[in-house]
NUGU-532719 format. One record per residue (C-alpha): residue number from 1; residue in three letters; x, y, z. Coordinates in pm, whole numbers, padded with zeros to 5 digits. Layout:
N
 resi resn      u      v      w
  NUM  ALA      X      Y      Z
...
//
This chain:
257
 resi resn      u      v      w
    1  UNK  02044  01239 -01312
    2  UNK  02184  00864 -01248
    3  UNK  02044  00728 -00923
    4  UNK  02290  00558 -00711
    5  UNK  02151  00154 -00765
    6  UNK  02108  00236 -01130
    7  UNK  02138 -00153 -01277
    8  UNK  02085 -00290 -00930
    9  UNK  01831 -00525 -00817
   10  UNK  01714 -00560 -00471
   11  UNK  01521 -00823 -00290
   12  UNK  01326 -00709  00054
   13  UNK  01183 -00976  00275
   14  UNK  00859 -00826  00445
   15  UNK  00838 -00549  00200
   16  UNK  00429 -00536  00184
   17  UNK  00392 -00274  00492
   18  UNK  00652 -00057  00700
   19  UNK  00977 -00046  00700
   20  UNK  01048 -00278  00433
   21  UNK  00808 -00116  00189
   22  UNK  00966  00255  00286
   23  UNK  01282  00000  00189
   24  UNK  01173 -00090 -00143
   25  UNK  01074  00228 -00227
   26  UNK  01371  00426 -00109
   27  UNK  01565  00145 -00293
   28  UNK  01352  00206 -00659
   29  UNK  01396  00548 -00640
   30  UNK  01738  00550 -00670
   31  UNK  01754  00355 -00952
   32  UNK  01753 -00056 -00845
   33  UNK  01505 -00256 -00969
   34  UNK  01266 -00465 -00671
   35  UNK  01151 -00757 -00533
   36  UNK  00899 -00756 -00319
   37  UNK  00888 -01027 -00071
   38  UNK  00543 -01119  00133
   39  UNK  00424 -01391  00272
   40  UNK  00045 -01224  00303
   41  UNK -00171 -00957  00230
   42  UNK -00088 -00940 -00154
   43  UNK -00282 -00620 -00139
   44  UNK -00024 -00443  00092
   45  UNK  00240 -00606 -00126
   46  UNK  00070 -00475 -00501
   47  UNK  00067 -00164 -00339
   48  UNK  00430 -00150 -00311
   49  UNK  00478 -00251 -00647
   50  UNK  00229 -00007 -00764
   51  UNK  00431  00298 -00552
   52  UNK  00716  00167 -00758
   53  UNK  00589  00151 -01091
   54  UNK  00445  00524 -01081
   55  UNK  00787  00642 -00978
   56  UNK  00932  00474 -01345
   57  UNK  01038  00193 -01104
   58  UNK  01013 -00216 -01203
   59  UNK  00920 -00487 -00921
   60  UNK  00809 -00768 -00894
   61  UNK  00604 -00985 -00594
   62  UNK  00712 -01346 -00476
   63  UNK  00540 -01507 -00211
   64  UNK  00760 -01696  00027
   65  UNK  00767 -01754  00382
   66  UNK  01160 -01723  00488
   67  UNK  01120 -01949  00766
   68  UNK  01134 -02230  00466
   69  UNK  01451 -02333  00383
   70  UNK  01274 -02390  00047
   71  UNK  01132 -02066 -00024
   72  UNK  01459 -01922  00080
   73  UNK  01568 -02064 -00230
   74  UNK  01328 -02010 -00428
   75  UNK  01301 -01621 -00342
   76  UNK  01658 -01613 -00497
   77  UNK  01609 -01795 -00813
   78  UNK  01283 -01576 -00886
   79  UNK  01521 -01272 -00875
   80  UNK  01792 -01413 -01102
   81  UNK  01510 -01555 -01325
   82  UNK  01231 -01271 -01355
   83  UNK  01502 -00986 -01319
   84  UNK  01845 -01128 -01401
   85  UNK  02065 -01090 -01090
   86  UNK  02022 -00974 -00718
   87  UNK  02288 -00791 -00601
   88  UNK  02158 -00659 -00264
   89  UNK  01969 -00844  00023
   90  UNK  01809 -00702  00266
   91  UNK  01613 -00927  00535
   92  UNK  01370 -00676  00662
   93  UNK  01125 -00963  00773
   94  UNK  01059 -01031  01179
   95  UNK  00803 -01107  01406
   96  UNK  00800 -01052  01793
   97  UNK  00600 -01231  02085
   98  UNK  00525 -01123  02408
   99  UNK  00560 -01336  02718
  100  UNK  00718 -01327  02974
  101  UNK  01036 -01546  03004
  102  UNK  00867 -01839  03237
  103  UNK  00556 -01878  03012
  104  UNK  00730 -01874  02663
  105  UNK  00627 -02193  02486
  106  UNK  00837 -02384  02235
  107  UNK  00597 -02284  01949
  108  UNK  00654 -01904  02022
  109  UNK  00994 -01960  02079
  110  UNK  01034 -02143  01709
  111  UNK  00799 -01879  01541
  112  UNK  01009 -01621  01636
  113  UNK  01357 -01768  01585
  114  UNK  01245 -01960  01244
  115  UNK  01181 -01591  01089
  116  UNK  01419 -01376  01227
  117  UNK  01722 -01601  01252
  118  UNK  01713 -01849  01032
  119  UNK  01475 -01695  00766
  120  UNK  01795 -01453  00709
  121  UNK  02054 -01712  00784
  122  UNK  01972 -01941  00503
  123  UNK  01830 -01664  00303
  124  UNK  02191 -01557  00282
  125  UNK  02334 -01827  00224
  126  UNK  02125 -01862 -00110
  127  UNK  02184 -01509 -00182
  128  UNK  02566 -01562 -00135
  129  UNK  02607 -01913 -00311
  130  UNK  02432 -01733 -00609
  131  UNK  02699 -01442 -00633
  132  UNK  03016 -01698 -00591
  133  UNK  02878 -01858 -00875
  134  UNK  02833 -01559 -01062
  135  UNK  03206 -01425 -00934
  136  UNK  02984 -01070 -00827
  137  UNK  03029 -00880 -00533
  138  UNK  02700 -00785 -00322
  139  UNK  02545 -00614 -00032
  140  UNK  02352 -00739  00252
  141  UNK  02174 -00512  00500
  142  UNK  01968 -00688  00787
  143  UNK  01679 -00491  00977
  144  UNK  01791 -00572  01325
  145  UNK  01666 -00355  01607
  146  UNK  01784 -00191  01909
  147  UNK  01722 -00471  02096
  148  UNK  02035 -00695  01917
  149  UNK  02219 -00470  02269
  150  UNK  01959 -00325  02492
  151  UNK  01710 -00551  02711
  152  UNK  01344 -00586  02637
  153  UNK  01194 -00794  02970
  154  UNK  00913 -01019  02796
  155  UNK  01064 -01027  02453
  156  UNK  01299 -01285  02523
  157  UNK  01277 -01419  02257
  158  UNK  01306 -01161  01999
  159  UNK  01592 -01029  02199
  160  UNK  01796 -01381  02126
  161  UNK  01760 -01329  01806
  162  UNK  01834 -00990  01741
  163  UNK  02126 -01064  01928
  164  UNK  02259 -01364  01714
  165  UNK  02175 -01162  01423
  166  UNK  02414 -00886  01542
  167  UNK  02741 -01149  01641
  168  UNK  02589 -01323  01241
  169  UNK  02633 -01029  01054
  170  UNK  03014 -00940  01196
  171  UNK  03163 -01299  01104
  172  UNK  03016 -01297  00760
  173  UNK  03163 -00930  00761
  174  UNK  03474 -01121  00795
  175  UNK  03422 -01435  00599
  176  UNK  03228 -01287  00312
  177  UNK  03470 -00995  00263
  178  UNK  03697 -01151  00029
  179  UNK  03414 -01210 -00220
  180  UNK  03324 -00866 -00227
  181  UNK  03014 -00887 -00007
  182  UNK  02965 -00615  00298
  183  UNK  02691 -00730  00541
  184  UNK  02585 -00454  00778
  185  UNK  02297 -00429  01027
  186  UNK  02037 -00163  01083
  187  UNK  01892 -00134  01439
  188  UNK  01546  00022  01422
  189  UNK  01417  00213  01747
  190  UNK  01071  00294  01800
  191  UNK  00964  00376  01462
  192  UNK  00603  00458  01310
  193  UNK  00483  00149  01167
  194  UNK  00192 -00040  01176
  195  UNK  00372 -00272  01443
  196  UNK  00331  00008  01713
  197  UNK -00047  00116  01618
  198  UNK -00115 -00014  01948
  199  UNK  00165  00182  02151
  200  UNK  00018  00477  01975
  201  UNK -00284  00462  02098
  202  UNK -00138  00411  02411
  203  UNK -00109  00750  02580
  204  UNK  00083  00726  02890
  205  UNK  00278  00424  02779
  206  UNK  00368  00662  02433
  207  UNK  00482  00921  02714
  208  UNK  00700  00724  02883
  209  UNK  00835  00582  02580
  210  UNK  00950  00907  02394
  211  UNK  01091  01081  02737
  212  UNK  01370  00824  02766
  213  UNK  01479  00895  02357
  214  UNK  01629  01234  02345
  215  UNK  01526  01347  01983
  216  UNK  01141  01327  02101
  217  UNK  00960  01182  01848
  218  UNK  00933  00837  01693
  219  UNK  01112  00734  01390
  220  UNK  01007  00721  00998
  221  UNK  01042  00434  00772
  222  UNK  01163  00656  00534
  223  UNK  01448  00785  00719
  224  UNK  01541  00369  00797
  225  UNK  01524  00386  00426
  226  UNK  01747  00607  00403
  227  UNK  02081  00412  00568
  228  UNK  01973  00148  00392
  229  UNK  01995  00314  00003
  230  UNK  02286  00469  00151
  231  UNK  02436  00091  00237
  232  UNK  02354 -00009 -00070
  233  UNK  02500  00207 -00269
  234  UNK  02893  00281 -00372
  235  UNK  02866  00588 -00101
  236  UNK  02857  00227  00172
  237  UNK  03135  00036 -00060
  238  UNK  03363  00004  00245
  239  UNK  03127 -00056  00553
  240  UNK  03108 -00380  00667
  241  UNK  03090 -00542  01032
  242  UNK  02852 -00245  01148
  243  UNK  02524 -00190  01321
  244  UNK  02366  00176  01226
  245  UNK  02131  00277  01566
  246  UNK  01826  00473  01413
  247  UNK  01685  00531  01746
  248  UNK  01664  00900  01825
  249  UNK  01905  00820  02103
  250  UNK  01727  00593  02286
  251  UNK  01964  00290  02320
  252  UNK  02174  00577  02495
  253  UNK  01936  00687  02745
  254  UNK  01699  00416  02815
  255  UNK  01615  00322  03166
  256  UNK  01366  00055  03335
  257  UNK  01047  00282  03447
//
């Protein structure tokens, strides 16, 4: 049986561990061929590719850091050069810092912005410029998170840009829908990742945390994964402008303990 991305290829930022390597994954196994973006831990990132390749999947690894305008444009090249094309984006790659708003310091405050903002921003744009020169259409999915609409006191900074990358992706929904090109967010709750080892351990604060989402439970990568293959593929051809909540709820119910 064809898989849906059969002929595809698909470049993941952050793809070496959680949600972008469920991402990759989800992404080879229906049919698209990968790369695998990291900026360390090559180990993480072989991995991936190794998941991949003993599913009958190809990928490839490319080290860049998409807070460089540079390796931006170099991530895109390495797809159209070691693969041939790259029809769908998908900037899975974020960091977040904790502070609260007073004591935020420039260099936290530029950390977090530089990947998150304009890691995808120019990322795009070399992803885009690529496919107008190639007259192809595309997709673009961005891994946003809940908190692109619902506050986070002492993540002020990874709420701004969450935020801009909501009001980014619905004017290139507009401007880039001409060409052919849907752009589409995907707002992660709490999911099961490395990122939250911490909160897991974390008994009472866990507590708290799954009595204000109304499903119960925390979120799998794989079932991010799963909006995004379905994004990518022709079953997503006419969704643009959106944000898809994988949250269990929670953006519905939360409340300040």
């Amino acid at each position: 049986m064809a898989g849906r991305l059969d002929g595809k290829v698909a470049l993941i930022t952050g793809a070496n561990s959680g949600i972008g390597q469920a991402i990759a994954e989800r992404l080879a196994r229906e049919g698209a061929d990968c790369v695998i973006d990291y900026i360390d831990h090559v180990e993480e990132a072989d991995e991936t590719r190794s998941k991949i390749k003993s599913a009958g999947g190809n990928a490839v690894l490319v080290q860049a850091d998409v807070s460089v305008v540079a390796d931006c444009t170099n991530l895109i090249e390495q797809a159209w050069t070691q693969l041939g094309s790259c029809d769908i984006l998908v900037n899975n790659a974020g960091i977040e810092r904790t502070a609260s708003f007073v004591d935020v310091t420039e260099a936290d405050y530029d950390a977090v912005l530089d990947v998150n903002l304009k890691g995808a921003f120019f990322l795009t744009q070399a992803f885009v410029r690529k496919l107008v020169a190639a007259k192809k259409p595309g997709r673009i999915i961005n891994i946003s998170s809940v908190h692109e609409d619902m506050v986070f006191p002492h993540f002020a900074t990874y709420c701004a840009s969450k935020g801009a990358m909501r009001m980014l992706m619905r004017d290139l929904a507009v401007e880039l829908g001409p060409l052919g090109i849907t752009v589409n967010n995907i707002a992660p709750g709490a999911i099961n990742t490395p990122i939250n080892t911490s909160l897991l351990a974390n008994k009472p604060k866990l507590n708290a945390l799954l009595a204000n989402i109304p499903l119960g439970r925390l979120g799998e990568p794989d079932e991010v994964a799963g909006v995004a293959a379905f994004l990518a593929s022709n079953d997503g051809a006419y969704v643009t402008g959106s944000t898809y909540f994988i949250d269990g709820g929670l953006i519905r119910n939360y409340h300040e303990q």
